[in-house]
C-alpha positions as CSV (number, residue, x, y, z in Angstrom):
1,X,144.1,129.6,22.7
2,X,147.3,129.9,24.9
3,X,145.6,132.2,27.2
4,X,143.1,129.7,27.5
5,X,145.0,126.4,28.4
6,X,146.8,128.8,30.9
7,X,144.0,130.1,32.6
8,X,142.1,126.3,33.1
9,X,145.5,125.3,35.0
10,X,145.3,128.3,37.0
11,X,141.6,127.6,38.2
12,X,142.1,123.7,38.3
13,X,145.5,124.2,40.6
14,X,143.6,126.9,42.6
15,X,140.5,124.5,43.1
16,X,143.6,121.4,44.2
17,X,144.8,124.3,46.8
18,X,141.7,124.8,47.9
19,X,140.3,121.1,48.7
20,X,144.2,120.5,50.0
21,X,143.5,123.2,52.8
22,X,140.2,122.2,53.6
23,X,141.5,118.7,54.3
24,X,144.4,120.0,56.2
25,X,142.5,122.1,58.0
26,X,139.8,119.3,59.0
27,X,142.9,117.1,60.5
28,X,144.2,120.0,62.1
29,X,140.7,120.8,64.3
30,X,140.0,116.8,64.5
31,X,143.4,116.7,65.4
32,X,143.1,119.5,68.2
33,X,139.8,118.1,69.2
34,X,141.7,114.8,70.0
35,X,144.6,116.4,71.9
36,X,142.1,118.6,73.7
37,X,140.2,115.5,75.2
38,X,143.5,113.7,75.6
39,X,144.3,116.6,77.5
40,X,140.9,116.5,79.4
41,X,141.3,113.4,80.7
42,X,144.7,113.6,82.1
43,X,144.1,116.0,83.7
44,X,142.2,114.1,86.0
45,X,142.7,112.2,89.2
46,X,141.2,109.1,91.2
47,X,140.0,110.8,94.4
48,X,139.2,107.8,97.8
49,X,136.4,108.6,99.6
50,X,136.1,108.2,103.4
51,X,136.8,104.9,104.6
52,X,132.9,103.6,105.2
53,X,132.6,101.3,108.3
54,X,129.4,99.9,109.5
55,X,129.6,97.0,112.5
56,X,126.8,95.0,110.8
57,X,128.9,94.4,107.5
58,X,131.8,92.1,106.8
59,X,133.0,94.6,104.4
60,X,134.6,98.1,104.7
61,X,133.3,100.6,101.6
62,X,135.4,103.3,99.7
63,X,133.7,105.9,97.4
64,X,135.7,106.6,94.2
65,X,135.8,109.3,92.4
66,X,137.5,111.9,89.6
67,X,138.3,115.2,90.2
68,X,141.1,117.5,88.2
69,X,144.8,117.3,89.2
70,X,144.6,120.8,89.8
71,X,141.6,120.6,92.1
72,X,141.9,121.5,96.1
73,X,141.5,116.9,97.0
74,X,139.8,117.7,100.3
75,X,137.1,120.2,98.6
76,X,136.6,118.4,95.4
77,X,134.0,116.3,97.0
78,X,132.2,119.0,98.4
79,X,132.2,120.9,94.9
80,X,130.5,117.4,93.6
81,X,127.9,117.0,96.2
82,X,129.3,114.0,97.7
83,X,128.6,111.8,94.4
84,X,131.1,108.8,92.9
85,X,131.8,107.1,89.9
86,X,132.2,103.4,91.8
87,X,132.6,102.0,95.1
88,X,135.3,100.0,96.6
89,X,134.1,96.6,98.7
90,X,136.8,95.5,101.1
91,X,136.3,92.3,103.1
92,X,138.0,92.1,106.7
93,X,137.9,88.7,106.4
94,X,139.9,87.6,103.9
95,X,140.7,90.9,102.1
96,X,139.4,90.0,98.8
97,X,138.4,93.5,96.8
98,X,135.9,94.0,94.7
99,X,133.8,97.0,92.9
100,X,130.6,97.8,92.7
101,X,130.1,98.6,89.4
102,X,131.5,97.6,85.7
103,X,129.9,100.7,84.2
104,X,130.4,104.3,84.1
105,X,128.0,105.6,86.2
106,X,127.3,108.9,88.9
107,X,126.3,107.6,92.5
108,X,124.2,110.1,94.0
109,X,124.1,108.4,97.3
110,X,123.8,105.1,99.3
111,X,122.4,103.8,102.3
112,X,122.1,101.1,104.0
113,X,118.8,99.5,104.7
114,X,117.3,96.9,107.3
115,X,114.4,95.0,107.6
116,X,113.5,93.8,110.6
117,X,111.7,90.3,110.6
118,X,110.1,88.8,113.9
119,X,112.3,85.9,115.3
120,X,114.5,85.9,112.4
121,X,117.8,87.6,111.7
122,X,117.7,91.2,110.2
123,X,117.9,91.6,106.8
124,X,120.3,94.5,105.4
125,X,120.6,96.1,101.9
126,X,122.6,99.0,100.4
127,X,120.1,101.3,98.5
128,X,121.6,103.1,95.6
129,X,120.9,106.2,93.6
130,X,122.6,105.8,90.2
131,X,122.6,108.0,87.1
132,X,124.2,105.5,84.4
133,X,122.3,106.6,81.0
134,X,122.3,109.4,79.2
135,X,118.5,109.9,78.8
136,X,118.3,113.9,77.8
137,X,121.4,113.0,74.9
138,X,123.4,115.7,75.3
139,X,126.5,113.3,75.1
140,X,127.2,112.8,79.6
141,X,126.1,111.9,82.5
142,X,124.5,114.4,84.9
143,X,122.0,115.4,87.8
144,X,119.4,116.4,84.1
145,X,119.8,112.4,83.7
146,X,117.6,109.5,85.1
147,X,118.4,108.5,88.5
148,X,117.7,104.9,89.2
149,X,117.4,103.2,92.5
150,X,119.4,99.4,93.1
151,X,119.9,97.7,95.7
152,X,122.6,95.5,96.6
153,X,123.7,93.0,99.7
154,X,126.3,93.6,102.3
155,X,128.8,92.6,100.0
156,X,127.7,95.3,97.3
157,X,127.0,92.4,95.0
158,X,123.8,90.8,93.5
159,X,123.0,94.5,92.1
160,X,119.5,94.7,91.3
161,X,117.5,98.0,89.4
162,X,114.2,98.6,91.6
163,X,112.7,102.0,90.1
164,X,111.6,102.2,86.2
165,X,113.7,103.6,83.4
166,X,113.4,106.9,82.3
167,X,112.5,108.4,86.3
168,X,114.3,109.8,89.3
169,X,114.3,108.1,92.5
170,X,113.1,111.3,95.2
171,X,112.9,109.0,98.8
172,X,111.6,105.8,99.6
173,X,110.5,104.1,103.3
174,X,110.5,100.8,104.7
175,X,107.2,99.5,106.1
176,X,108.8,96.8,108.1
177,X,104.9,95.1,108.6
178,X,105.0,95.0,104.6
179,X,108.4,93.3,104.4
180,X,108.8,96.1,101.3
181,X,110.3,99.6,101.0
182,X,107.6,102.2,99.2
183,X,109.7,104.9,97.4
184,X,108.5,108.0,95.7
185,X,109.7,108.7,92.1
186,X,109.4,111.7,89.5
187,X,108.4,110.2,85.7
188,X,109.2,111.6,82.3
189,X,105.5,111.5,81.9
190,X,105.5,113.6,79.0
191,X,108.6,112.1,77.1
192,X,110.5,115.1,76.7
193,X,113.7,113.7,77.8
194,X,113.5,116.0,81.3
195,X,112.6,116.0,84.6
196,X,110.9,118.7,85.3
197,X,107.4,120.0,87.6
198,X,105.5,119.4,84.4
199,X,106.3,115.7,85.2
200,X,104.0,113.6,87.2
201,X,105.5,112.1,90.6
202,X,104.2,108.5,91.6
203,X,104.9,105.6,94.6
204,X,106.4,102.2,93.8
205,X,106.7,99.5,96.2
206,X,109.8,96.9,96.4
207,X,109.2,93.4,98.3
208,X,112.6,93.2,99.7
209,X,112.3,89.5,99.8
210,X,112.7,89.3,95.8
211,X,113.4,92.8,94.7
212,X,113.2,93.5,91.7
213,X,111.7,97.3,89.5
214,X,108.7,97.8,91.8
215,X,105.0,98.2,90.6
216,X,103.3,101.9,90.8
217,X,100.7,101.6,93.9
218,X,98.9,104.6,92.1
219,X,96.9,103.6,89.2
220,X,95.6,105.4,86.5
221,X,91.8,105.0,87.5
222,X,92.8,106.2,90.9
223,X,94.6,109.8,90.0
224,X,91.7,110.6,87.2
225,X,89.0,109.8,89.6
226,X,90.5,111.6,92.1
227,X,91.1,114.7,89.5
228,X,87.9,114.2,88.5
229,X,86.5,115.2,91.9
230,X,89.1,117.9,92.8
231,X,89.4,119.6,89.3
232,X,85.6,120.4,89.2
């Protein structure tokens, strides 16, 4: 009966021991997960772009980015393809700062667009190419993600979205007769979460004098009608 008692009060203590260490040992790894990020992150550096200066703007433009501590500055933006986190409006007038976004976010690339209107003044727009959702879900931001097209004013305010969710801006046009810039995207037709040459590729067009997500010029009776006579 002895033997007995003794024994349980071996097995429970063992089976306290045992949930103890797992415990401990969960802490530990969340705890060196934790530390390990921690670590990550300060590790890295705000990196300035070139200074951006275009005549027809009030404001000067500086690309920011992140790049590790222990990263060669002048090369990391080479190793990044020239692509930012935010962008950095400065006026010359006053001097009064400003960014671009209020998001984390990848800029791909910007540039600055004009349309040309008979007896008026030019109108000027920065187009942007921004990755700012994590569409395939593997937890960041990357070139796999969506890459949407905005456009912006001289000031880099009044940010506007002008391709469709869930696509990848490719290259775009102004038709100045049109008063709209036609751009070219790549759609995750088949909902897989990826961009790939499965996908099906379509035109949008923008009417730069309200922009706002632009309207596919291809329809859907068009391309089967068209396969329909090529696919025979």
């Amino acid at each position: 009966m002895v033997n007995h008692i003794f024994f349980k009060k071996i097995a429970a203590f063992t089976l306290v021991a045992a949930l103890s260490f797992s415990c401990e040992g969960g802490i530990t790894r969340k705890s060196e997960q934790t530390q390990a990020t921690a670590q990550q992150k300060s590790e890295q550096n705000l990196v300035y772009g070139e200074l951006i200066i275009k005549e027809q703007s009030d404001y000067l433009i500086i690309p920011v980015g992140l790049t590790d501590k222990n990263q060669d500055r002048l090369s990391s933006y080479e190793n990044r393809y020239n692509s930012y986190n935010n962008i950095i409006f400065y006026s010359k007038k006053d001097g009064e700062t400003h960014i671009l976004l209020n998001k984390k976010a990848i800029i791909t690339g910007f540039d600055l667009l004009e349309e040309k209107k008979a007896g008026k003044l030019s109108a000027r727009y920065w187009l942007y190419q921004i990755i700012d959702s994590d569409t395939n879900g593997d937890q960041k931001l990357d070139i796999q993600d969506a890459k949407i097209g905005y456009l912006s004013d001289l000031s880099g305010k009044n940010l506007q979205q002008i391709t469709p969710n869930n696509s990848q801006i490719l290259n775009w046009a102004i038709v100045q007769s049109a008063g709209a810039i036609f751009i070219k995207i790549l759609k995750d037709s088949d909902n897989d979460q990826k961009f790939t040459e499965k996908d099906e590729t379509n035109f949008i067009r923008v009417n730069l004098d309200k922009p706002v997500i632009g309207y596919e010029i291809i329809s859907d009776e068009i391309e089967q009608k068209i396969k329909s006579l090529i696919m025979k």
